[in-house]
N, C-alpha and C positions, 0 to 999 in steps of 0.2 A: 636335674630340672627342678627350677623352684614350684614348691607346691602353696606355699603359705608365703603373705606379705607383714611383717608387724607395719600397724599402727598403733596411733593411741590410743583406738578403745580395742585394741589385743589383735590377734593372728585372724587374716581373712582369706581365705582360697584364691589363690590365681584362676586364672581360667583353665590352665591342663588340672588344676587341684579339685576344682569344681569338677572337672570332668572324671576326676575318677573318683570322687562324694556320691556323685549321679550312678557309673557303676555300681560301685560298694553298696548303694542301697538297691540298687536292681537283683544284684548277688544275691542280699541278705532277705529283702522278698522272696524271691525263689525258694531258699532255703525253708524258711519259715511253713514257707505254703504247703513243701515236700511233708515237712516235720508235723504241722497239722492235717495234713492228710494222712498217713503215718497210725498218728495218736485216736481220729478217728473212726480206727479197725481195732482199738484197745478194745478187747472184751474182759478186762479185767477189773473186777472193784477193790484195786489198790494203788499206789502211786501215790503224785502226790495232785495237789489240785488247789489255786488261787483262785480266789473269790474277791474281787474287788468290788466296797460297796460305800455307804455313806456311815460318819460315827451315831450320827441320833438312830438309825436303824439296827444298828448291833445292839446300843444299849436298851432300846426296846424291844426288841426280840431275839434276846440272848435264848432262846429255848429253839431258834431257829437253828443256831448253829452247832449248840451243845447235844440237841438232838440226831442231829446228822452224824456225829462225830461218834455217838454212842452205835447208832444202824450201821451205821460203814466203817468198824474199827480197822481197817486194812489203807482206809484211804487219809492220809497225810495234808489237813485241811489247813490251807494257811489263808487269813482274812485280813485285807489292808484298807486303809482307808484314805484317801489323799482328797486335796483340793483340786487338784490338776486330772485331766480325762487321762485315764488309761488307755493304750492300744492292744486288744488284742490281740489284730497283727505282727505288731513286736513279741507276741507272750508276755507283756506284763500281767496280764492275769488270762484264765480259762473262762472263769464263767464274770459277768458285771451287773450287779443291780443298781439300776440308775432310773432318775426320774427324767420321762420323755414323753415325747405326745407322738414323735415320727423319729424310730428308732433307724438307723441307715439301713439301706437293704441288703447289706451283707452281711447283718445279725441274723441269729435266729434266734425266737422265745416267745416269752409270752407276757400279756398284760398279767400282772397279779392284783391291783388295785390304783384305784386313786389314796393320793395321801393328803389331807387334809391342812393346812393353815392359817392359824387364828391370831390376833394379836393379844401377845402376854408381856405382863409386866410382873414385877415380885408385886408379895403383899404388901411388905415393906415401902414401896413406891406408889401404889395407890390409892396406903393412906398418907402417904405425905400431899400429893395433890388432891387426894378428895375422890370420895368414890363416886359420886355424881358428874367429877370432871368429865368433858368432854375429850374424844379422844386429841384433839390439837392443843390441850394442855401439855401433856406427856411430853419429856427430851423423847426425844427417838434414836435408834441405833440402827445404821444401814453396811450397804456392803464397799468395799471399798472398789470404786469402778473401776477399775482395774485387773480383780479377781477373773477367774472363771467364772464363766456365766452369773455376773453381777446384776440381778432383779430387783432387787429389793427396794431403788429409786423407784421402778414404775410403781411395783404394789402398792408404796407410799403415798404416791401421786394420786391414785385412784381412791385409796382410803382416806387420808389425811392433806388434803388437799394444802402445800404450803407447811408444811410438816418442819416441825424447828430439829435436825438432825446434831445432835451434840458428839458423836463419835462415828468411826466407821473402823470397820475389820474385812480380812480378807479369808475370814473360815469361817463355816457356821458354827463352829464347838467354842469358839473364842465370843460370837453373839452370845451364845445362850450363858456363855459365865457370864458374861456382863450384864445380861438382863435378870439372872439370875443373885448377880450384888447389887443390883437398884441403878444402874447405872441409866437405864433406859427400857423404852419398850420399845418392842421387833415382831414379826411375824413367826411363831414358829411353830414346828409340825402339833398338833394337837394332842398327839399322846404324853407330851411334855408335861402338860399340866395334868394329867393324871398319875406322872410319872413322880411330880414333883408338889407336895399341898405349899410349898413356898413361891408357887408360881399363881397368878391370875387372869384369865380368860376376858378383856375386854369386850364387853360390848359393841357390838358393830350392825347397821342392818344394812351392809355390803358383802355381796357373797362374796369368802375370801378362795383366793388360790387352790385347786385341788389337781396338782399335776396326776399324772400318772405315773405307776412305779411299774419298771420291767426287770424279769430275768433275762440275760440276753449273754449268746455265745456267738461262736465263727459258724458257720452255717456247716463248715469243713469236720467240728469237733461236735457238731447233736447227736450224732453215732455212740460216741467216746463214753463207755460204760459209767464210768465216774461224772464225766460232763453230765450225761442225760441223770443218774440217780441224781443233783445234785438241782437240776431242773425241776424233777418232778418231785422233790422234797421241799423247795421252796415253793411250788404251788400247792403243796397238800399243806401247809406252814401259813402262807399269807396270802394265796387267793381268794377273790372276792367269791362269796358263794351268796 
């Protein structure tokens, strides 16, 4: 039985191929579900444990995770960080800190804080235009619409109303080099500019963006000994107190 047709843009399911695609992922659901249920009767603090999160969060709170790794030498901490959502579900990671305002309800965790952002440009860039500039002097630097969850056009809109955009990227770590070589100004998380005295804090009297950041796991794995220490280490770490 044929499964696949070639075309010109590559190999596409027949309808009995489709049909057992639709299986195969009903199978592999099952499985998974078994397997995190399984994992969250682990009473042990060792194995191994994925953390997916964001790059500007690691490299500002590197004592988040050096710390953890020192408390729990048993546990095998691997930490990723990508542009594209993680599934759970699949086990690409165990535990995910991501910014959310209505996390799905099949997570479980906890708010830790809001995360703040401001508009920065290098030193370098705002004295070439002038420290008095207004912010719709400034090239700007946005996201490329097409990314995951691409905002940065509205935020723009709402700040700089008409905002002359000279580049766009589809990461945030790719913005912040480029704002970082003068290339433009962008919005980005505020600890930046304490992070960085070559960076500078725009003027605005528009309240900017301050999502929310969560710990969040499979509701099946908050049991899961390493899950939960790994929960309540990033809330004694970054929650709002």
């Amino acid at each position: 039985m044929r499964l696949f047709d070639r075309t010109s843009k590559g190999y596409v399911p027949t309808v009995a191929g489709a049909e057992l695609v639709s299986l195969a992922e009903s199978v592999e659901a099952e499985v998974l579900a078994a397997e995190a249920r399984v994992l969250g009767r682990d009473a042990a603090l060792k194995g191994q444990l994925r953390v997916s999160t964001l790059d500007f969060l690691v490299e500002g709170h590197f004592e988040v995770f050096s710390s953890f790794a020192e408390r729990f030498p048993g546990i095998e901490l691997t930490v990723c960080s990508r542009t594209t959502p993680v599934s759970l579900r699949s086990r690409e990671a165990d535990v995910v800190l991501r910014m959310s305002e209505s996390p799905a309800p099949h997570l479980f965790g906890r708010r830790l804080r809001q995360v703040r952002f401001v508009p920065c440009a290098s030193r370098a860039l705002v004295e070439r235009v002038g420290p008095d500039a207004p912010l719709s002097a400034y090239p700007w630097l946005s996201d490329d619409p097409r990314a995951p969850h691409a905002s940065s056009d509205k935020w723009l809109e709402a700040l700089v109303p008409g905002a002359r955009v000279v580049m766009r990227f589809d990461s945030y770590s790719m913005i912040r080099a480029a704002v970082r070589a003068g290339l433009g100004a962008h919005l980005l998380w505020c600890g930046e500019v304490r992070l960085d005295p070559d960076l500078v804090e725009l003027p605005t009297p528009i309240p900017q963006p301050s999502p929310s950041l969560w710990v969040l796991t499979l509701a099946e794995l908050r049991t899961a000994s390493r899950v939960r220490a790994f929960l309540d280490h990033a809330w004694e770490h970054l929650g709002e107190r």
